[in-house]
Residue frames relative to the residue before (quaternion, step in Angstrom):
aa qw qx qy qz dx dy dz
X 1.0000 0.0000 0.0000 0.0000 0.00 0.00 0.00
X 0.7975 0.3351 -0.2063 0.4572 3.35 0.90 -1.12
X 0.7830 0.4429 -0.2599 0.3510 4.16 1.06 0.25
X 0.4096 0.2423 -0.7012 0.5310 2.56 0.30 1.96
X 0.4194 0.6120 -0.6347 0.2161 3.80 0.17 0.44
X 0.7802 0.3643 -0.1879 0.4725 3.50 -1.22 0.58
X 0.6253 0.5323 -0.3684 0.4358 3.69 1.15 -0.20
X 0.6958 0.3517 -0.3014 0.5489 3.84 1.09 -0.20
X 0.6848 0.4579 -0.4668 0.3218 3.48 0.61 0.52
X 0.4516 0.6588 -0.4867 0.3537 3.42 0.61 0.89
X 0.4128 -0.7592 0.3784 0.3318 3.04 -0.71 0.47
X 0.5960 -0.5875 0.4381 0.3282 3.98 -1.25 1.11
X 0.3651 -0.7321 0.5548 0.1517 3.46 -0.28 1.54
X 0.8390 0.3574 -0.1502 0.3819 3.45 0.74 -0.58
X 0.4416 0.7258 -0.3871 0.3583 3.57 1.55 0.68
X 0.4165 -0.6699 0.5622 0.2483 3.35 -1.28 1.26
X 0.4754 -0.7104 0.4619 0.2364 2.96 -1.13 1.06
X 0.1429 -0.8854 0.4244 0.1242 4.17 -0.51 0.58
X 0.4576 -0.7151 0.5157 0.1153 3.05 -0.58 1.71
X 0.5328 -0.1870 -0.8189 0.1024 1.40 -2.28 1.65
X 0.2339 -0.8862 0.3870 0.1012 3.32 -0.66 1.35
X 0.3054 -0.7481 0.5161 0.2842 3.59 -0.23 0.82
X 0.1307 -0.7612 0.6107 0.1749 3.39 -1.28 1.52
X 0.7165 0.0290 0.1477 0.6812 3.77 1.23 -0.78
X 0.3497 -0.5309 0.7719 -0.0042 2.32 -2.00 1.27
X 0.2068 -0.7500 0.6280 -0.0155 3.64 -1.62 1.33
X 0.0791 0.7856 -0.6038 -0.1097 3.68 0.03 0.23
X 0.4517 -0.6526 0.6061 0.0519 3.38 -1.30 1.69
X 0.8451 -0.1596 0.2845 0.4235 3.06 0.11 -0.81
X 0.2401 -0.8268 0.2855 0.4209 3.64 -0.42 -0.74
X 0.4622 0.4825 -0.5952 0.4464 2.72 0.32 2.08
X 0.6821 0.5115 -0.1622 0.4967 3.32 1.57 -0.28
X 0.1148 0.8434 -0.5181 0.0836 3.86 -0.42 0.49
X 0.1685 -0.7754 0.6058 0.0582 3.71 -0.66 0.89
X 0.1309 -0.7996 0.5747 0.1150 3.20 -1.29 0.66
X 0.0394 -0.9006 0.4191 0.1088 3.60 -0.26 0.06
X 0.1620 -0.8553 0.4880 -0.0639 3.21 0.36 1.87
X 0.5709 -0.6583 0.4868 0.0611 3.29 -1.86 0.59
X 0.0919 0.8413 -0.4265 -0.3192 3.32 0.63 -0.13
X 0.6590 -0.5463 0.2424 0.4566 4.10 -1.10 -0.66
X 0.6879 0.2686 -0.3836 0.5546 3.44 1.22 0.47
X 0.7567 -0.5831 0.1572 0.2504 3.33 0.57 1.65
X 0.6303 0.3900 -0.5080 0.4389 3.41 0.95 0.51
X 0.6149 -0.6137 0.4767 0.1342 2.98 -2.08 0.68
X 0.2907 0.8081 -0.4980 -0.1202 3.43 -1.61 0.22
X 0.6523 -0.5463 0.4251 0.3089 3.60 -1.10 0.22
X 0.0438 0.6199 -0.7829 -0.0313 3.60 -1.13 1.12
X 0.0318 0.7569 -0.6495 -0.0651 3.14 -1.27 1.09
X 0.1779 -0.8393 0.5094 0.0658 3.26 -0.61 1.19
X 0.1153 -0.7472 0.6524 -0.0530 3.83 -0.93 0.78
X 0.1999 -0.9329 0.2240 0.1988 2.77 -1.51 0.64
X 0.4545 0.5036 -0.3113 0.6656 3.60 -0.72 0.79
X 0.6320 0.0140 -0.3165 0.7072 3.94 0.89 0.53
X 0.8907 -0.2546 0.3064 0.2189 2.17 -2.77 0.07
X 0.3014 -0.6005 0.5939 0.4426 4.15 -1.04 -0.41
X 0.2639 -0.6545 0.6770 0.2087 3.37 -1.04 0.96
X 0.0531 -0.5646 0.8216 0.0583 3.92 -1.68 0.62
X 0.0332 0.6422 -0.7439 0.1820 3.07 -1.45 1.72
X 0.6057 -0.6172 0.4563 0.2097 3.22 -1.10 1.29
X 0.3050 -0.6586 0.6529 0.2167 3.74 -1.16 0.77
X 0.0326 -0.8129 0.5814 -0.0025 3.94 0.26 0.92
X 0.8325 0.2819 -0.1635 0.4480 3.87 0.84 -0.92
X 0.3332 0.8420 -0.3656 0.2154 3.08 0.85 0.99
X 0.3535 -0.7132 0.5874 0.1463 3.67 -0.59 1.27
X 0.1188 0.6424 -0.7509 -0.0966 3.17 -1.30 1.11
X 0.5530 -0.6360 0.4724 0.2582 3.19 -1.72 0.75
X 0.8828 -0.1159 0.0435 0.4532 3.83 -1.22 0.04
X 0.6805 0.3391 -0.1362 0.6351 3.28 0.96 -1.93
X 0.5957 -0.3651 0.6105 0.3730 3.75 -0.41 0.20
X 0.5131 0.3974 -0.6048 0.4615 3.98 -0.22 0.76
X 0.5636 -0.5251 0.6050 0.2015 3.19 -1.85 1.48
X 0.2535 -0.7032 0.6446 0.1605 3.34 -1.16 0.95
X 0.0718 -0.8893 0.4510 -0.0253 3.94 -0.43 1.22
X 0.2203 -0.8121 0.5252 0.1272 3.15 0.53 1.60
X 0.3832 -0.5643 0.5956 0.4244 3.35 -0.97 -0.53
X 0.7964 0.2665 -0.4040 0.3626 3.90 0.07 0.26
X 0.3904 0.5720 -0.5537 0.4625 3.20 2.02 0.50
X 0.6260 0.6860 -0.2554 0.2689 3.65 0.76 -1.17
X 0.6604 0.4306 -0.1828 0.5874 3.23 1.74 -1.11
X 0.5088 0.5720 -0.4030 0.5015 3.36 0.68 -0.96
X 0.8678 0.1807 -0.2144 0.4101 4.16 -0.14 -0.98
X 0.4124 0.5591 -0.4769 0.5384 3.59 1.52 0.44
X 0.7144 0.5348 -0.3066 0.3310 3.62 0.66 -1.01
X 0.7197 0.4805 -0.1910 0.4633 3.34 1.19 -1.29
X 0.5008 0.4585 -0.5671 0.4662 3.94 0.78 0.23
């Protein structure tokens, strides 16, 4: 009963990753929730979702990525483009 436990929770070394990719999840509050997706030719954007309105998608246009191509997410870079939608 118990041996095959633990054998499906690893992750598939060999899975393609599928786009729109989710890099992070932001919780605002709880009515408020950012997402910050990948797309497949490497640029980024915000779904912010609220509730009781629409989801807004807003392009990530000033984004810093570091050496490896990973978005660098300060936290007052995060607010700063949460504020301005």
């Amino acid at each position: 009963m118990y041996g095959d436990m633990g054998k499906s929770c690893a992750p598939d070394p060999n899975a393609k990753r599928e786009y729109p990719y989710l890099y992070a999840v932001f919780c605002l509050d709880s009515h408020n929730t950012s997402y910050f997706y990948v797309r497949e030719d490497d640029t980024y954007y915000w779904l912010h979702s609220r509730k009781d309105k629409d989801d807004l998608e807003v392009d990530a246009n000033d984004i810093q990525l570091d050496m490896f191509g990973k978005p660098d997410l300060s936290n007052e870079w995060i607010l700063k483009e949460i504020l301005n939608v």
